[in-house]
C-alpha positions in Angstrom: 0.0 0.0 0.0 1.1 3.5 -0.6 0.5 6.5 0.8 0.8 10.1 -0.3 -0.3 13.4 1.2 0.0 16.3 -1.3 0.1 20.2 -0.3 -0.7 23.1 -2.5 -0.8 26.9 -1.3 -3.0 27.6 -4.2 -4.9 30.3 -2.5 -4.9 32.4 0.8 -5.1 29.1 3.0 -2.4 26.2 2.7 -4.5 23.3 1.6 -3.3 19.4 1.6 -4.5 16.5 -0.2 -3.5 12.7 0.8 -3.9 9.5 -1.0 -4.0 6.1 -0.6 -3.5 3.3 -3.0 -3.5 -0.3 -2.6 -1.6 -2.0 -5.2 -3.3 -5.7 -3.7 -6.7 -4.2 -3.8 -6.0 -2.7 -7.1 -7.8 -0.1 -8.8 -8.0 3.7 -8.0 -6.6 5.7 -5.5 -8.6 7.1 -2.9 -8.5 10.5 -1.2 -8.2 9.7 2.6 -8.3 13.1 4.1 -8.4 16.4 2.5 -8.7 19.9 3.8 -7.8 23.6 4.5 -5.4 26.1 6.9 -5.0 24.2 10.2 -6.5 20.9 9.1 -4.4 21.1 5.9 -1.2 21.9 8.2 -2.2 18.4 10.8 -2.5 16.3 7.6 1.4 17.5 6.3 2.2 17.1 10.0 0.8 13.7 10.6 2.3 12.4 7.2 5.5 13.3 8.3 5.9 11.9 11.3 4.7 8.3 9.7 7.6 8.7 7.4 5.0 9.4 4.4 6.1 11.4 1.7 4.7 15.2 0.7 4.7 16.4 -2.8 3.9 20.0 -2.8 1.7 20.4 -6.4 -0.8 23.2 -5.6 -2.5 23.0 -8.8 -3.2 18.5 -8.1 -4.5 19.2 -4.6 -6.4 21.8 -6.2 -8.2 19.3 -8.2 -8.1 16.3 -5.5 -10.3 19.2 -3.2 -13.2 18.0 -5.4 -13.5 14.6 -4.6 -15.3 13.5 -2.1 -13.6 11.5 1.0 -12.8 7.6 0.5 -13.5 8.2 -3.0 -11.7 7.3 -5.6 -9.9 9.7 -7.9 -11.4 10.5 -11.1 -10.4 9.0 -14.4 -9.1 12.9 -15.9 -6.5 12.8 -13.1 -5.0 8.6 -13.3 -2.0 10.3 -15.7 -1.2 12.7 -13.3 -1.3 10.7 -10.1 0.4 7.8 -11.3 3.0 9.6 -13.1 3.2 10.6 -9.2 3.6 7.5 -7.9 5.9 6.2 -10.5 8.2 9.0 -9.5 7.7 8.5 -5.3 8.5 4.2 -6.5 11.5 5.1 -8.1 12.8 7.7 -5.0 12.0 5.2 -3.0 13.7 1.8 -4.2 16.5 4.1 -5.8 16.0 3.2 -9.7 18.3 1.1 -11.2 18.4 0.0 -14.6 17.1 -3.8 -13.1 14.6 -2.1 -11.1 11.1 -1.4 -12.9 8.0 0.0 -11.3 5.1 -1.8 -10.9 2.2 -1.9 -13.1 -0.5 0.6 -11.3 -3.8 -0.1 -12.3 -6.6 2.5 -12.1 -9.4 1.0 -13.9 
C-alpha cells in the first residue's frame, strides 16, 4: 500500500490532499483526508511523522479538493497521479536499470 499526502498553497489558505493506493486491492486511488489552513497543516504534520512522503503540487490538490472523502480519484486525473507515484517508486527503491516499477492499475 502507498500512501501520499499532497500540499498546495494555491490560495490564501495552505491546503493538503492525501492518497491512498493499494496495489493488492487494485484499482484507483482514494482520497483519505483532504482539507484547508489548520486541518491542511495536521495532515502534512501527521504524514511526516509516519515517514510518508509530501509532494507539494498546488495546482493537483487543487483538483483532489473536489472529490469526495474515500473516494476514488477520477479518471481525468489517473495520468497525473500515477506519473506521481511512479516517480515517489523510483525515489523510494532508488532506480536502477534492473529495477522497474510496478504496473499501477486504475481502472
Amino acid at each position: 500500500m502507498n500512501q501520499k499526502a499532497g500540499a498546495g498553497s494555491g490560495r490564501s489558505e495552505r491546503e493538503a490532499v492525501a492518497l491512498r493506493y493499494d496495489s493488492e486491492r487494485g484499482g484507483a486511488p482514494e482520497v483519505v483526508a483532504k482539507g484547508r489552513g489548520f486541518v491542511a497543516e495536521a495532515i502534512v504534520a501527521r504524514a511526516r511523522e509516519a515517514g510518508v512522503y509530501v509532494h507539494n503540487s498546488p495546482q493537483l490538490v487543487q483538483l483532489l479538493m473536489h472529490v469526495d472523502l474515500d473516494e476514488k480519484i477520477p479518471p481525468a486525473l489517473y495520468l497525473a497521479v500515477a506519473e506521481l507515484l511512479a516517480w515517489l517508486w523510483r525515489i523510494e527503491h532508488e532506480a536502477s536499470p534492473g529495477n522497474s516499477p510496478p504496473d499501477i492499475p486504475l481502472a
